[in-house]
N, C-alpha and C positions, 0 to 999 in steps of 0.2 A: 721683613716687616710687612704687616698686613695694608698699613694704611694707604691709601691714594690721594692723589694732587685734590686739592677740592674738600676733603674731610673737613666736616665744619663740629664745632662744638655739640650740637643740637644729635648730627648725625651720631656722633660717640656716645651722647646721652643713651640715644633712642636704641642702639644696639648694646649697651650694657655694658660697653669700653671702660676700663678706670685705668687712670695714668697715674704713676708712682713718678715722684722726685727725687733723687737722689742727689747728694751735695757733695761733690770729689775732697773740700776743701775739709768740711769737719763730719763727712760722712752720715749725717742727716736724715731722715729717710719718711717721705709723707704723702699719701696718697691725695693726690688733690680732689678739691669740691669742683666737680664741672657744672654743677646747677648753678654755683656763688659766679663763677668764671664767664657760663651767658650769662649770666642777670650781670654782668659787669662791663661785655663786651660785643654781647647781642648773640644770638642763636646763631647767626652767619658766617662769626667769625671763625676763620680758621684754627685748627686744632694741629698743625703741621705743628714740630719741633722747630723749626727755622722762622716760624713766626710766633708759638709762643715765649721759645726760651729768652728772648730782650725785655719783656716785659715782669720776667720771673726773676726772684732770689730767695735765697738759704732763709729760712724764718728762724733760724739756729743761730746763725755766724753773720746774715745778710750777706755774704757772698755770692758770684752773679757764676760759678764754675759748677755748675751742675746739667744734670743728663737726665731724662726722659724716659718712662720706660710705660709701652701699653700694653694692655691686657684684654684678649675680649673675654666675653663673656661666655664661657665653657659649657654652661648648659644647654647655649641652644645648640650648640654642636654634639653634645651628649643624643640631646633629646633625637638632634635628624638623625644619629645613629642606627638610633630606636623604634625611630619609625620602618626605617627602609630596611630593618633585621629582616622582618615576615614577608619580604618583598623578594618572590623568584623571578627571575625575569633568564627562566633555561627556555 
């Protein structure tokens, strides 16, 4: 997992992170709004799993048995590919 101690909401915003929820109980499946999440808990808040998952549940079932999942944003890793192709360094 990419993420580190300190990750705050704002942070995942601003690098293009999206977290998917998953719900073990009726198997559910929803990418969550992190813009709704700060405007609810502040840009500072922590983005860890161990701090969001207590205040999360199923919008499906309302069940609290679900899991986490993030995702960066592929293109900027695309793109630094792309840049440093033309790049010799013999």
């Amino acid at each position: 997992m990419f993420l580190m101690a300190g990750c705050t909401l704002q942070s995942l915003i601003d690098g293009g992170t999206k977290i998917t929820m998953h719900c073990a109980h009726c198997s559910y499946i929803q990418v969550l709004d992190l813009e709704l999440l700060r405007n609810r808990y502040g840009p500072e808040a922590s983005a860890m799993p161990t701090d969001l998952l207590p205040k999360m549940r199923c919008r499906n079932c309302e069940g609290r048995t679900i899991g986490l999942s993030y995702a960066p944003d592929l293109t900027s890793i695309v793109d630094m590919g792309r840049r440093n192709a033309g790049n010799d360094h013999a």
